[in-house]
ROVO-373781 format. One record per residue (C-alpha): x, y, z; residue in three letters. Coordinates in Angstrom, 3 decimals, decimal comma. Each point is the difference from the previous one (the first is absolute). Layout:
% ROVO-373781
         c1         c2         c3     r
          X          Y          Z   ALA
...
END
This chain:
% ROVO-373781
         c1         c2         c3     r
      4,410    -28,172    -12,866   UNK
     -2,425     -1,592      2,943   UNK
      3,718     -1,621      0,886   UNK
      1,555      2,883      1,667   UNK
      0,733      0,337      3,406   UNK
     -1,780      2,439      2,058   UNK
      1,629      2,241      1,740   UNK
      1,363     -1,508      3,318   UNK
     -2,413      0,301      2,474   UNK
      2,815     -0,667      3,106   UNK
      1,768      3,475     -1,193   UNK
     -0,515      3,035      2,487   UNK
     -1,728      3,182     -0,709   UNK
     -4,045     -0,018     -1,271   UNK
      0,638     -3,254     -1,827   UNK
     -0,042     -2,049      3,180   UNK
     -3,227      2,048      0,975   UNK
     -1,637     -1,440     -3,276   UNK
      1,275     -3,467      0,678   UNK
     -1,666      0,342      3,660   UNK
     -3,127      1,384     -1,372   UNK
     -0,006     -2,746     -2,406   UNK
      0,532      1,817     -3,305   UNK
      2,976     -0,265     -2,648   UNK
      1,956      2,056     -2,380   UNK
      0,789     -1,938     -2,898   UNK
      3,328      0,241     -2,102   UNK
     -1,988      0,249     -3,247   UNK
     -1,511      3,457      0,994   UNK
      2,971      1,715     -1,811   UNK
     -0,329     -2,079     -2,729   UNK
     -3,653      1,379     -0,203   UNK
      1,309      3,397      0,349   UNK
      3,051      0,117     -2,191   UNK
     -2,585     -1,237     -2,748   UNK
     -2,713      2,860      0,731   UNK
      3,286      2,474     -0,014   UNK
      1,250     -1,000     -3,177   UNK
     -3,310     -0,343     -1,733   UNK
     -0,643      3,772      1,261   UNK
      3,196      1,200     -0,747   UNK
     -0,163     -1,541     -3,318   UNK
     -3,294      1,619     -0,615   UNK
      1,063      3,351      0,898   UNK
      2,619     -0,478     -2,865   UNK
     -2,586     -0,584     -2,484   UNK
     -1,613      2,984      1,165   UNK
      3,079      1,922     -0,818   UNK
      1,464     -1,594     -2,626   UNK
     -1,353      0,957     -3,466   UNK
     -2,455      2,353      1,286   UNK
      2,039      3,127      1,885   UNK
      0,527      3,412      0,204   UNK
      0,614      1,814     -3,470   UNK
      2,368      3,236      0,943   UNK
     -2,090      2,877      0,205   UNK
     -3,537     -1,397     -0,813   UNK
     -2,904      2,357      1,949   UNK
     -2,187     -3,436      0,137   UNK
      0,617     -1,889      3,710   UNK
      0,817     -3,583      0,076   UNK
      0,063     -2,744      2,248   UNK
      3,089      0,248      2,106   UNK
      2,581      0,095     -2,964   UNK
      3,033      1,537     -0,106   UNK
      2,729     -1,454     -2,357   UNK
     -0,125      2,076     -3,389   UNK
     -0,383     -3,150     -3,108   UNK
     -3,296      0,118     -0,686   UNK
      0,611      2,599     -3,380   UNK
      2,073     -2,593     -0,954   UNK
     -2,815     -2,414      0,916   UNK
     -2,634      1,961     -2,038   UNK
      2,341      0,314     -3,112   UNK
      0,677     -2,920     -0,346   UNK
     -3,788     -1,982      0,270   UNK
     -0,991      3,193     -1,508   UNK
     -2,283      1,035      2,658   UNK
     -1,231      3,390      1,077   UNK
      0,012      2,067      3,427   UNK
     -3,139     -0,982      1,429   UNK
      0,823     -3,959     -0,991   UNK
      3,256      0,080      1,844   UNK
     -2,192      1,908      2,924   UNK
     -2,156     -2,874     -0,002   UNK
      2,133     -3,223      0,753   UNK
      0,551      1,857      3,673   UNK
     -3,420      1,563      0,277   UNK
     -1,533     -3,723     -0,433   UNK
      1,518     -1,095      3,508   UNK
     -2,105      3,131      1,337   UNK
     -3,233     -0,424     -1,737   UNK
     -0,048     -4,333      0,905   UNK
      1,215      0,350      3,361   UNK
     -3,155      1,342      1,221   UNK
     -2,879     -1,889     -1,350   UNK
      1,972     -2,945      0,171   UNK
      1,473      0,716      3,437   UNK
     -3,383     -1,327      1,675   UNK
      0,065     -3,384     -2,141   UNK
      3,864     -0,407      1,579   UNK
     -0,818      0,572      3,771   UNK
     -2,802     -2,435     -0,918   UNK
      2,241     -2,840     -1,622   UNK
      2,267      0,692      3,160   UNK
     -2,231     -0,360      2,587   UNK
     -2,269     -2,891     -1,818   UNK
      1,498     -1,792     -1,651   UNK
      3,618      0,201      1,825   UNK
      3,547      1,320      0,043   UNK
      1,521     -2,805     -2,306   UNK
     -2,723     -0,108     -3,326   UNK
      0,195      4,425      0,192   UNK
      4,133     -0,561     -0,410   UNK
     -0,186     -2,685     -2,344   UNK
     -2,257      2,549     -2,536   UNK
      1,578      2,882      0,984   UNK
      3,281     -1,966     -1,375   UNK
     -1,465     -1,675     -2,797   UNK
     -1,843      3,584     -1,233   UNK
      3,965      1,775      1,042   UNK
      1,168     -2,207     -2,332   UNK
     -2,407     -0,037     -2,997   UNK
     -0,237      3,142      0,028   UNK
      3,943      0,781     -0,443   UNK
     -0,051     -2,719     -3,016   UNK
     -2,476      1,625     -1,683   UNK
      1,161      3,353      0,076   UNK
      3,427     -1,469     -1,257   UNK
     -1,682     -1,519     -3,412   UNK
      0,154      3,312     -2,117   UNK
      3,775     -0,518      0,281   UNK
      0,030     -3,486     -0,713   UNK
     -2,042     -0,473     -2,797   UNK
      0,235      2,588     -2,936   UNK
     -3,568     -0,763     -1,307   UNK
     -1,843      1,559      2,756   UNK
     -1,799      3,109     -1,820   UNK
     -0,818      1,578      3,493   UNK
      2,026     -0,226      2,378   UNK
     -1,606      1,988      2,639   UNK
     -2,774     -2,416      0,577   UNK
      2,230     -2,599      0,902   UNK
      1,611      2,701      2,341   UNK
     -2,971      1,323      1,703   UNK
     -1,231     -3,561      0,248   UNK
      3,166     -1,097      1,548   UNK
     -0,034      2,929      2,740   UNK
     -3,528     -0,673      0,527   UNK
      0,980     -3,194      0,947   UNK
      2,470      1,276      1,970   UNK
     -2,457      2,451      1,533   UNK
     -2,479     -2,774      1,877   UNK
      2,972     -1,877      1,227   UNK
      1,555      2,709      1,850   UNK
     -3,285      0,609      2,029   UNK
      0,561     -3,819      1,243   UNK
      3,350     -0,010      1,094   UNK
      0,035      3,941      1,402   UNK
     -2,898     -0,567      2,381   UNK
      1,790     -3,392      1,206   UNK
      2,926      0,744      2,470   UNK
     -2,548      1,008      2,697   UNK
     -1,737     -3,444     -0,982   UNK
      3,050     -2,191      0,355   UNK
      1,424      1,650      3,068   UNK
     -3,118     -1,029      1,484   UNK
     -0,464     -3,541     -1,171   UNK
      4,107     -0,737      0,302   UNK
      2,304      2,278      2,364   UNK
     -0,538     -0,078      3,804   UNK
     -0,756      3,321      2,042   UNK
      3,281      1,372      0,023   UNK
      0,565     -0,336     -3,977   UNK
     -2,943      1,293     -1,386   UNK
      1,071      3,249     -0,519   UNK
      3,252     -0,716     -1,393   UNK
     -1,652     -2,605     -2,255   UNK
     -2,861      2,659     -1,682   UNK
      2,653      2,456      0,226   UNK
      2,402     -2,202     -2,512   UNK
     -2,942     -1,104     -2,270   UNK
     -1,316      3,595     -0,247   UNK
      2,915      1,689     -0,362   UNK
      1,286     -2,544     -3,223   UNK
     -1,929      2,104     -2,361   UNK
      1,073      3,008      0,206   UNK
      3,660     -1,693     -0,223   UNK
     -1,307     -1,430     -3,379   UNK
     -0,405      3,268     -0,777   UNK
      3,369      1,403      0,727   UNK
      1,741     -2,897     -1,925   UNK
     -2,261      0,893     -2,961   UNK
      0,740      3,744      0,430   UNK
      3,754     -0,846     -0,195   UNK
      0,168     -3,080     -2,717   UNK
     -2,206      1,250     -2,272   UNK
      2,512      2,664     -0,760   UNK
      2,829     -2,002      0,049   UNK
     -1,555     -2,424     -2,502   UNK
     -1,211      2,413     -2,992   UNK
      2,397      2,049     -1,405   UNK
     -1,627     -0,591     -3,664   UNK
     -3,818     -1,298     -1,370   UNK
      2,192     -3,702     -0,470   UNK
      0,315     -0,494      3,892   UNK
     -3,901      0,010      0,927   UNK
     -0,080     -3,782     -0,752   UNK
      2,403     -0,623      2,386   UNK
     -1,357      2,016      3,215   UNK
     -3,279     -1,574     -0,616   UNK
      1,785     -3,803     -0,601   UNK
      1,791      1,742      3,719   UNK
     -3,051      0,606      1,793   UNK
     -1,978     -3,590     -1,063   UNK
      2,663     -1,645      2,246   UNK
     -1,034      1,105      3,041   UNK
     -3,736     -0,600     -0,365   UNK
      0,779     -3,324     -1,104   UNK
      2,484     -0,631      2,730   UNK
     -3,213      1,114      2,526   UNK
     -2,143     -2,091     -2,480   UNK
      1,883     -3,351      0,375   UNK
      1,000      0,541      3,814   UNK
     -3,754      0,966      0,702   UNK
     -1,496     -3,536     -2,202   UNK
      2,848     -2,419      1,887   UNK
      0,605      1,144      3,288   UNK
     -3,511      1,478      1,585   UNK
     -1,663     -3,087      0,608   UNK
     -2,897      1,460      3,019   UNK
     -1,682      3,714      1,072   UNK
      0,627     -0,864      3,838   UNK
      2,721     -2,163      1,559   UNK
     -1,823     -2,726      2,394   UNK
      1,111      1,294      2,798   UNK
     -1,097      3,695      0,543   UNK
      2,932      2,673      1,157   UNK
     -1,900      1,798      2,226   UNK
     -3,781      0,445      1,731   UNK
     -0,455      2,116     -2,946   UNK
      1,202     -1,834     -2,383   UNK
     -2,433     -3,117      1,318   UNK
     -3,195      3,006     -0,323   UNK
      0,955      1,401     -3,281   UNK
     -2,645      1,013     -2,711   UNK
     -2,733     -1,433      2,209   UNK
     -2,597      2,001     -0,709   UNK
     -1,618     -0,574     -3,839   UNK
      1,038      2,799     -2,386   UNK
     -3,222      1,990     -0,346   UNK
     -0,689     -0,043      3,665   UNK
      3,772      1,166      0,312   UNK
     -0,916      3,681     -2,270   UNK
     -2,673     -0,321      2,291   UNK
      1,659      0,387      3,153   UNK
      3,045      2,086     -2,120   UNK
     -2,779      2,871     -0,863   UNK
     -1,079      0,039      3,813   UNK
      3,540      0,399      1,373   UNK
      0,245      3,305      0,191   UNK
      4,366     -0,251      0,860   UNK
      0,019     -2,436     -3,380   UNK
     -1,518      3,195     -1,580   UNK
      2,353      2,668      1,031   UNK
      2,889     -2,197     -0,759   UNK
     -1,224     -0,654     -3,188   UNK
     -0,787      3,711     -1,119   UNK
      3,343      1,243      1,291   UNK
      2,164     -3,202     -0,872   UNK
     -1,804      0,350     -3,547   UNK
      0,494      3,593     -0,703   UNK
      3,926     -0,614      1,205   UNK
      0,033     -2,633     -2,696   UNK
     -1,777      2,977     -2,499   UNK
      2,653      2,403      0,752   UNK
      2,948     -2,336     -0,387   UNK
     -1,183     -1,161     -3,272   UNK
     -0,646      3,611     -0,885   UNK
      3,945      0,843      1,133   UNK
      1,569     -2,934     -1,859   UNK
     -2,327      0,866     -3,174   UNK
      0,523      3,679     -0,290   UNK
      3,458      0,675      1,696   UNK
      2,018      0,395     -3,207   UNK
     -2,581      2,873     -1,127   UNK
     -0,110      1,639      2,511   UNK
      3,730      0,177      0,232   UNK
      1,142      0,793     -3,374   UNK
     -2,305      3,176      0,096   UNK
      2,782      1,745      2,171   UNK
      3,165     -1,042     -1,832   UNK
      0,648     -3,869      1,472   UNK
      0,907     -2,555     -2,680   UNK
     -1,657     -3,386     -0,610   UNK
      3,003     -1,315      1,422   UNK
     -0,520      1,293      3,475   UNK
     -3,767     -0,220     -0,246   UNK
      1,020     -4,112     -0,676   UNK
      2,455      0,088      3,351   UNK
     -2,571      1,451      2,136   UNK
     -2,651     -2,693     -1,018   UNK
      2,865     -2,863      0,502   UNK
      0,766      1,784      3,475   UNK
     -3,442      0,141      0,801   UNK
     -0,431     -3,700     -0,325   UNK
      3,437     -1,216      1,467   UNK
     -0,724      2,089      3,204   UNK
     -3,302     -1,127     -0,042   UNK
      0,623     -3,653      0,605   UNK
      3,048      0,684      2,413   UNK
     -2,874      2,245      2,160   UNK
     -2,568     -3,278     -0,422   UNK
      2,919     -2,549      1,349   UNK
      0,908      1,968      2,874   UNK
     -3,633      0,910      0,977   UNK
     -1,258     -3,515     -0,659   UNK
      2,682     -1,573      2,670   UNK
     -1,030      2,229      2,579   UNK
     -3,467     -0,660     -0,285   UNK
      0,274     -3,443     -0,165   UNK
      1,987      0,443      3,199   UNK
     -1,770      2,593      1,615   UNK
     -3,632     -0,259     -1,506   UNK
     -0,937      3,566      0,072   UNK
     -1,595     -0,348     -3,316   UNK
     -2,389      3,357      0,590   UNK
      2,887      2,493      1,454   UNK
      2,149     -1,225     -2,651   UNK
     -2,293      1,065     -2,569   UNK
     -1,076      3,342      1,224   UNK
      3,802      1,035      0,627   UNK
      0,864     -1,225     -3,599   UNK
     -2,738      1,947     -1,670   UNK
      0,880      3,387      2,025   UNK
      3,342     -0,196     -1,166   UNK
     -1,185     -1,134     -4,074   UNK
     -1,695      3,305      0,423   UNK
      2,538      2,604      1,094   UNK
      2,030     -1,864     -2,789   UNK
     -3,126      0,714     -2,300   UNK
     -0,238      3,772      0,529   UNK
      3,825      0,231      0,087   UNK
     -0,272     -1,269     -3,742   UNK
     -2,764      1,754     -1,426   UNK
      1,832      3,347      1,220   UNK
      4,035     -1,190     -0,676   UNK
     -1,180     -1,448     -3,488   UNK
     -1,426      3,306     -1,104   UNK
      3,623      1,662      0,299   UNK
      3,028     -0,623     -2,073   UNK
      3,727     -1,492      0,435   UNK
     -1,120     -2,004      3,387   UNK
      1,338     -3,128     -1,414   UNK
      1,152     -0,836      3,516   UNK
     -2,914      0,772      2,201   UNK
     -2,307     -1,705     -2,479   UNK
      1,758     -3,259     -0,311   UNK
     -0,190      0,062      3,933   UNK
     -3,685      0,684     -0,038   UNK
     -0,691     -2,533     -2,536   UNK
      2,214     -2,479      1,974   UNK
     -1,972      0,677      3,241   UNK
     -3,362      0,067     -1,415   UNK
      0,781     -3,467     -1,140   UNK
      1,355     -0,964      2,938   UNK
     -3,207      1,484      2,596   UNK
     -2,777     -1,098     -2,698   UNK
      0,738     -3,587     -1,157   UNK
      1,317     -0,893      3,385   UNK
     -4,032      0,379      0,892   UNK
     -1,442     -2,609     -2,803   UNK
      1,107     -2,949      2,002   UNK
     -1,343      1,225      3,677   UNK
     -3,059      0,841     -1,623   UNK
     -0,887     -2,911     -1,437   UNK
      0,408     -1,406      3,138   UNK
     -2,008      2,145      2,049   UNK
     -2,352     -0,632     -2,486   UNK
     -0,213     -3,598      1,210   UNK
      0,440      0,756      3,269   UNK
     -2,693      2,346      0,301   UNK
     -2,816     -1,825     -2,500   UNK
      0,885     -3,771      1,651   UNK
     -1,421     -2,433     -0,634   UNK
     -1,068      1,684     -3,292   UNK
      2,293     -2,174     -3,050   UNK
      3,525      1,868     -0,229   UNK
     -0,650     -0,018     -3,481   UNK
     -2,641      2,021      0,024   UNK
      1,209      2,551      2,741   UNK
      3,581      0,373     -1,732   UNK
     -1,304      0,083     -3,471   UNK
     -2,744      2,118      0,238   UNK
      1,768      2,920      1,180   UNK
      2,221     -0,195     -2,929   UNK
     -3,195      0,014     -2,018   UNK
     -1,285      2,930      1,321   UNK
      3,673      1,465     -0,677   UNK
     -0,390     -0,541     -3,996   UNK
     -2,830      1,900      0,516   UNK
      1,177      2,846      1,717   UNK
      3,019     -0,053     -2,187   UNK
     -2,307      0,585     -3,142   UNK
     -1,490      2,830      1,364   UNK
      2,897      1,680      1,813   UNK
      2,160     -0,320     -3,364   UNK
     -2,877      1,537     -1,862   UNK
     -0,589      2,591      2,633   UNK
      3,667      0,993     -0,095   UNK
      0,023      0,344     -3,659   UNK
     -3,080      1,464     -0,519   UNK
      1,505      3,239      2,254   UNK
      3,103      0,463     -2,275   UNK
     -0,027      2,971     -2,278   UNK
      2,158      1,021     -2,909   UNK
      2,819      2,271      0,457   UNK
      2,452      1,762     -2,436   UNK
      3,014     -2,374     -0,167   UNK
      2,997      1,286      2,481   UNK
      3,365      0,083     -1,311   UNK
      1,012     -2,865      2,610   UNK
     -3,073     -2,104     -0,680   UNK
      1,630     -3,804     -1,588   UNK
     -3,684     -0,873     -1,072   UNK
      0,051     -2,077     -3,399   UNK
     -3,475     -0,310     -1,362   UNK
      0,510      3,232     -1,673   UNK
     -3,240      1,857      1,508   UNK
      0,333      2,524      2,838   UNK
      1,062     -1,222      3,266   UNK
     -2,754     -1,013      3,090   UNK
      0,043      2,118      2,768   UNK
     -0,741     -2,930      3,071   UNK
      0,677      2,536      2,726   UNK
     -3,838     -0,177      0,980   UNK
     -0,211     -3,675     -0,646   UNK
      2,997     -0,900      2,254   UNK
     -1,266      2,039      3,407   UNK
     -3,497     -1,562     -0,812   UNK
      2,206     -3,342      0,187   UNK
      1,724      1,081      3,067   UNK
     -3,499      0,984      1,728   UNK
     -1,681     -3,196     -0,839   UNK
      3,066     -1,824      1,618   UNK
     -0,523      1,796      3,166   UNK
     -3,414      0,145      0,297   UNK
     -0,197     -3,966     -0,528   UNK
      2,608     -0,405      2,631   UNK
     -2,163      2,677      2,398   UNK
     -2,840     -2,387     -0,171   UNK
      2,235     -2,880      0,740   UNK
      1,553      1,572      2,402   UNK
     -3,628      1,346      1,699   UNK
     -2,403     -2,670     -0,368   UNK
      1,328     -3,516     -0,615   UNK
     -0,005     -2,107      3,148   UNK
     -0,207     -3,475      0,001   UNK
      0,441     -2,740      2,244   UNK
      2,687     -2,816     -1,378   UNK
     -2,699     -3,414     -0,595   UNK
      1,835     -2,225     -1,136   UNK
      3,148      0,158      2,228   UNK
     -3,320      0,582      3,052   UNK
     -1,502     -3,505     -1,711   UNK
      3,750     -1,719      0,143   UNK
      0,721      1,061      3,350   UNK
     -3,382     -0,979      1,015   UNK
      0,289     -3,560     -1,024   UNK
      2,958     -0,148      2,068   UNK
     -0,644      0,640      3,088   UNK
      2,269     -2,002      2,191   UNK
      2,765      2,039     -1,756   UNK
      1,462      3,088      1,332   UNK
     -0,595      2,896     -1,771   UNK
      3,971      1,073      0,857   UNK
      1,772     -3,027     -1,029   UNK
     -1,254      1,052     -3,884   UNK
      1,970      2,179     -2,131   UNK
     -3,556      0,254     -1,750   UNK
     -2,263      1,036      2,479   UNK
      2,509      1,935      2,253   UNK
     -1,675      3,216     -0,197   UNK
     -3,176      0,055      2,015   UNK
     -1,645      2,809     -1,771   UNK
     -0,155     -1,620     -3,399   UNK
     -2,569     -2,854      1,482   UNK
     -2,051      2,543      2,253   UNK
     -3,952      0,204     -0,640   UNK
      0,126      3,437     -0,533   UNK
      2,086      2,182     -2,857   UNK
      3,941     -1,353      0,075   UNK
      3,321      1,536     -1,125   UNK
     -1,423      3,600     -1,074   UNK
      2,536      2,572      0,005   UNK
END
């Protein structure tokens, strides 16, 4: 791989600022980042694939929607709460574990956290393919849990990495796009999952062959990851940032992260988006089948959902990247994920609004993961020169977390209610009433975007510290430093 051309450094545009300031974009960067998509997107399958939504079941999972796993259950002969936890395990390791990850990112380095992320990706979907294999495995659910466990720490590494490796590889005007493709590769894992899964088992007899399906993939990312990423860092750093990156040790880096009090907000509100999202994608079908709409439709809004979601991320990532207003950006997106929010939790709580619900689940998508990308990279932007790994991953730590105890909040203020003639609930007990749960959803929403809104200011550092080491440069001759107020001392790009 170390024999690929660069990119050419005589071409116009920001590349011939790099080659002026003495930095290069190398070739192999998308080689880097079509492995770190694949490996996500392939781990995002394994999330979905044997462990997803069973029609009608009043437990939450993890982001599951395609309707197998009774078949699943039946045939390992496996109960409920067992099928519950193969999705519940990426939840409960993501957060202890989460810390070790931004560690191995910002330690030990980009390359060795891919490498085990890949190597774990792939263990773990071998493993949880042996009960079908061999016919002398008494208990197959240990060798399931133990595979998605697997599966589990390696999706820490390679979902706190695209902020990492747009750092480290992509030049000023590509970092956005760059985390915005690597982020946004997991939740298309997902979608694939949602939609092959179905196709694939029809009877118990097909289950060897969706999980035979899904080991490709992971070793695909597996074998690409081992041969071609040779090095964390290309020689020649991209940017000024790029040349700075992780350059202050990791535990003086939480340090400085629990002192910045922007880091914080972002965090909190960033994390409790996260929370909500996972709480949406987790308990949409229930709360949808409680006033008359089928699985069916409850599965087309979640694939909606996701499909608009990573249209919104591409469009918003290529105007940052262009434009760099990483802060109004943000706040804009999140006002409009909440009017979205509240228009849900009061549409979803009426019946035959197929139409307007498939919109609102299309737009929510579209306004909330359009935001994951841009805040990761304010993240960086507003902790530099804390490690990227630790300023991206954290806040997706501190989303687990919030996830936990939103989805437990939301549950815990359901109530019982005499099944309605339109209800197309299938566990056979009385129907949830989420009406409460869903406008306590919708008023978290908006009062995390209030405080975004209110009280985060930050300056921009690391663009400040890259326009700073240039100084004989223009500041209106670079696509990436073309608006003044990002790179002022005091608060930039508020609304």
């Amino acid at each position: 791989m170390a024999g690929l051309a660069g990119d050419n450094p005589g071409a116009a545009g920001p590349l011939t600022l790099s080659a002026l300031r003495g930095y290069r974009a190398y070739a192999r960067r998308w080689v880097f980042l079509l492995v770190i998509s694949l490996l996500s997107c392939s781990n995002a399958m394994d999330t979905a694939g044997p462990c997803v939504w069973m029609p009608g079941n009043q437990n939450w999972l993890w982001l599951s929607f395609a309707p197998v796993a009774d078949t699943i259950a039946q045939h390992f002969g496996l109960s409920t709460e067992q099928i519950n936890w193969l999705s519940l395990v990426y939840l409960v390791a993501s957060i202890p574990f989460g810390v070790v990850a931004v560690w191995v990112l910002d330690s030990v380095g980009l390359r060795w956290a891919i490498l085990l992320s890949a190597w774990l990706n792939f263990a773990g979907s071998v493993i949880r393919s042996l009960p079908c294999m061999l016919t002398s495995i008494h208990d197959p659910f240990a060798f399931l849990l133990g595979g998605q466990s697997l599966c589990a720490l390696a999706q820490t590494l390679v979902i706190f990495s695209p902020a990492k490796l747009a750092a480290l590889w992509f030049p000023e005007h590509q970092r956005a796009t760059a985390n915005m493709i690597g982020t946004m590769s997991n939740p298309l894992g997902l979608l694939v999952a949602n939609l092959l899964s179905p196709a694939l088992v029809k009877k118990e007899e097909d289950i060897p062959v969706m999980l035979g399906i899904y080991t490709i993939p992971a070793g695909l990312a597996f074998l690409l990851a081992t041969a071609c990423l040779w090095e964390s860092a290309p020689p020649t750093p991209p940017s000024a940032g790029a040349a700075h990156s992780t350059s202050e040790k990791f535990l003086d880096g939480l340090k400085l992260l629990a002192r910045n009090k922007a880091y914080i907000i972002l965090a909190v509100c960033f994390g409790g988006g996260i929370g909500i999202f996972s709480s949406f994608s987790a308990l949409l079908e229930q709360v949808l089948c409680v006033n008359g709409y089928s699985d069916e439709f409850a599965g087309l809004c979640g694939a909606l959902f996701i499909v608009f979601g990573v249209l919104g991320a591409l469009a918003l990532g290529l105007y940052v990247d262009r434009t760099k207003h990483f802060t109004g950006a943000i706040k804009i997106g999140l006002c409009l994920t909440s009017l979205v929010c509240v228009a849900f939790a009061l549409v979803s709580q009426l019946q035959g609004q197929t139409v307007a619900l498939a919109a609102i689940c299309s737009l929510f998508g579209f306004f909330g993961f359009a935001v994951a990308p841009v805040a990761m990279e304010l993240a960086v932007e507003c902790s530099f020169p804390v490690g990227e790994g630790a300023a991206a991953g954290l806040l997706f730590v501190l989303g687990q977390a919030e996830g936990v105890l939103i989805m437990m909040l939301l549950a815990a203020l359901t109530v019982r209610r005499a099944e309605p003639s339109f209800s197309t609930c299938q566990d056979g007990q009385d129907p949830l009433d989420w009406k409460v749960s869903m406008l306590l959803m919708a008023g978290l929403c908006v009062l995390f975007s209030c405080l975004m809104v209110l009280f985060f200011h930050t300056p921009y550092r690391r663009l400040q510290a890259e326009a700073d080491a240039n100084p004989s440069i223009q500041e209106d001759t670079c696509p990436a430093t073309s608006d003044p107020s990002d790179h002022a001392p005091h608060p930039a790009a508020t609304l």
